[in-house]
C-alpha positions in Angstrom: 217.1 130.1 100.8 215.0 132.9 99.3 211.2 132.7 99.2 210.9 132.9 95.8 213.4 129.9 95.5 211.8 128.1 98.3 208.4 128.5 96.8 209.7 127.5 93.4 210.8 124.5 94.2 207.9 123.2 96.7 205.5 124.0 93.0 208.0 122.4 91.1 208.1 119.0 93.2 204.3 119.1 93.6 204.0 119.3 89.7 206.1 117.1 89.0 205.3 114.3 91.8 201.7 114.8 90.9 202.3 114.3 87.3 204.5 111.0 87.7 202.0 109.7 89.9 199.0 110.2 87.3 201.6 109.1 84.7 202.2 105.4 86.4 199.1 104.9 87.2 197.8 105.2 83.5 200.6 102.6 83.0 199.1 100.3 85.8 195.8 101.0 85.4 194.9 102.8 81.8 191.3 101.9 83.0 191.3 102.6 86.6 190.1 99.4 87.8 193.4 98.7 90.1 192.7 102.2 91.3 192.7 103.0 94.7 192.6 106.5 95.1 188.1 107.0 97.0 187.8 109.5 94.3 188.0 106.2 91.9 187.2 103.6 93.9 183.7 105.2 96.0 182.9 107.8 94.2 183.7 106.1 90.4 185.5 109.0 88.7 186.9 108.1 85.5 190.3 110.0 84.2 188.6 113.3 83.5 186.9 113.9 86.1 189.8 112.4 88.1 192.2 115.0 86.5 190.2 118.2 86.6 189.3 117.1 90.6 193.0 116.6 91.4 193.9 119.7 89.2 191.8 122.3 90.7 193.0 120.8 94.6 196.8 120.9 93.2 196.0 124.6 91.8 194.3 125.6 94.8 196.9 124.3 97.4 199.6 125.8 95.3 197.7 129.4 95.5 197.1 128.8 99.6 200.9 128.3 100.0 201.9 131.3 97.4 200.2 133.8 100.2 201.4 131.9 102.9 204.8 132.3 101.7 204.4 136.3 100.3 201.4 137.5 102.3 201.4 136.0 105.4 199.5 136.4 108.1 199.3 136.1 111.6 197.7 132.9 113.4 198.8 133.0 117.0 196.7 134.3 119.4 197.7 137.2 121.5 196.2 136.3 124.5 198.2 134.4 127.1 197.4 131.0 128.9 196.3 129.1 125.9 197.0 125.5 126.5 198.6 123.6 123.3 195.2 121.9 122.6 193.5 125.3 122.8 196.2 126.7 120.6 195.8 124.3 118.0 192.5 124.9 117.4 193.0 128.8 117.3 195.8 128.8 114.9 193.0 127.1 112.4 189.5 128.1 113.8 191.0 131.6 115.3 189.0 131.3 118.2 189.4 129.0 121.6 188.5 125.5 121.3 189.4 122.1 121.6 192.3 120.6 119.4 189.5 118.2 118.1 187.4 121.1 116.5 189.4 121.3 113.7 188.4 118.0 112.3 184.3 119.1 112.3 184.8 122.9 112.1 185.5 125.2 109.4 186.8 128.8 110.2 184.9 131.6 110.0 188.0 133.4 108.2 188.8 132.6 104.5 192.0 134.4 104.7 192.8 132.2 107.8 191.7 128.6 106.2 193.8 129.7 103.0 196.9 130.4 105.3 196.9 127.4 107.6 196.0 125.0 104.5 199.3 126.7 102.6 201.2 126.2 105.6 200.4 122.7 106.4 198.7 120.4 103.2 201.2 121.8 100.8 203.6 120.4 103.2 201.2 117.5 103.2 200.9 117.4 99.5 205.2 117.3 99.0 205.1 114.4 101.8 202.6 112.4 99.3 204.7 113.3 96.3 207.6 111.6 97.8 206.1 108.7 99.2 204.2 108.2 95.8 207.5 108.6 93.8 209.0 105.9 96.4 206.2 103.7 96.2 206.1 103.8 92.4 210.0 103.2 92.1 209.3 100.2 93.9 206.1 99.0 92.4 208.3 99.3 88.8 211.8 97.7 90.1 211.1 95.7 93.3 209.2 92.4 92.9 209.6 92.0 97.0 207.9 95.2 97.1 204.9 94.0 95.0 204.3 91.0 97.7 203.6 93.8 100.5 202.2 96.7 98.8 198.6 97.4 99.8 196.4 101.0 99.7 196.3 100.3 103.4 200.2 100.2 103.9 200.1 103.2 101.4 197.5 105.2 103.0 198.8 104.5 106.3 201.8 106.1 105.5 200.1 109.3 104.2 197.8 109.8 107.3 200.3 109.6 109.9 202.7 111.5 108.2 200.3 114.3 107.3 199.1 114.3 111.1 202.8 114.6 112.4 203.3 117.6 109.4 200.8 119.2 111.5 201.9 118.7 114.6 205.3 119.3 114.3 204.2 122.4 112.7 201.7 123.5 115.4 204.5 122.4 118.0 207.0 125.0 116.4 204.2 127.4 116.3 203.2 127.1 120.1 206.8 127.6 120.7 206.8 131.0 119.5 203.5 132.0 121.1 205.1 131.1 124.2 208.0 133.3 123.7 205.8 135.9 122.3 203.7 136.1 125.2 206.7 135.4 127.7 205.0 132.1 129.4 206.4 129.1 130.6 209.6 129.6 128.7 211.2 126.6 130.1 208.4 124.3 130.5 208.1 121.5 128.3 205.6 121.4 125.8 204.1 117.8 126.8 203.0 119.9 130.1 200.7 122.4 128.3 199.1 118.6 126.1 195.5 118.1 127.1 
């Protein structure tokens, strides 16, 4: 698959996930008040607020994944000896830290935040356009499903599925730093985990 195609269809499934998501809920909820999206039910957005919020993240994810995709850009370190905890955080932060930095640290490098974000929410933000589409087939034609479904189950799913997007993607990319930098070819990975 091309990039152009690829690219394509990742915007096209994010648009229209997005879209059918906003679209059920005004069925649900024209109001909001079953809402459970924090941007509704902390901070009390109403639809207009709500859209242009969700808009200019959709927009700005879909921009961060376009250069991603046609300009990328380097994240691995060049140095050897990195450990996979110390990796992670340099492939976001570009500098040596712990893995945990990159939940309280921003980096220093635009460029870099745009490319790591396009690289792994966009990925993020298809896995939430299918499990909303899912979720919303079954809210509409399951009554079983409408006994169990909770924002909790919901943004359960979301969370730990986002958090393995990145690891799985940080695990591929620790995979090639290693055979870029000719270390521990044949170690397992769980060996360099801190």
């Amino acid at each position: 698959m091309t990039k152009k195609t690829k690219f394509t269809i990742t915007t096209a499934w994010i648009l229209l996930t997005r879209s059918y998501d906003a679209y059920c809920t005004n069925q649900l909820t024209p109001d909001l008040s079953k809402e459970s999206n924090p941007l509704v039910s902390i901070l009390g957005m109403t639809w207009t607020p709500l859209l242009i919020t969700l808009g200019l993240l959709t927009i700005y994810l879909i921009y961060a994944y376009y250069i991603s995709v046609f300009k990328p850009k380097d994240l691995l370190p060049t140095e050897k000896g990195y450990s996979f905890s110390e990796f992670v955080a340099f492939t976001y932060l570009g500098r040596k830290d712990n893995w945990t930095a990159i939940f309280y640290k921003l980096p220093k490098d635009l460029n870099r935040f745009n490319h790591w974000m396009g690289h792994n929410l966009t990925q993020g933000l298809v896995f939430a356009g299918l499990v909303s589409t899912i979720m919303w087939l079954l809210i509409n034609n399951s009554d079983y499903y409408q006994t169990i479904h909770s924002a909790t189950l919901i943004y359960s799913i979301l969370i730990i599925g986002c958090l393995a997007i990145i690891y799985n993607w940080n695990k591929t990319m620790f995979r090639k730093y290693l055979a870029a930098t000719n270390e521990n070819k044949n170690e397992p990975l769980t060996a360099h985990l801190q």
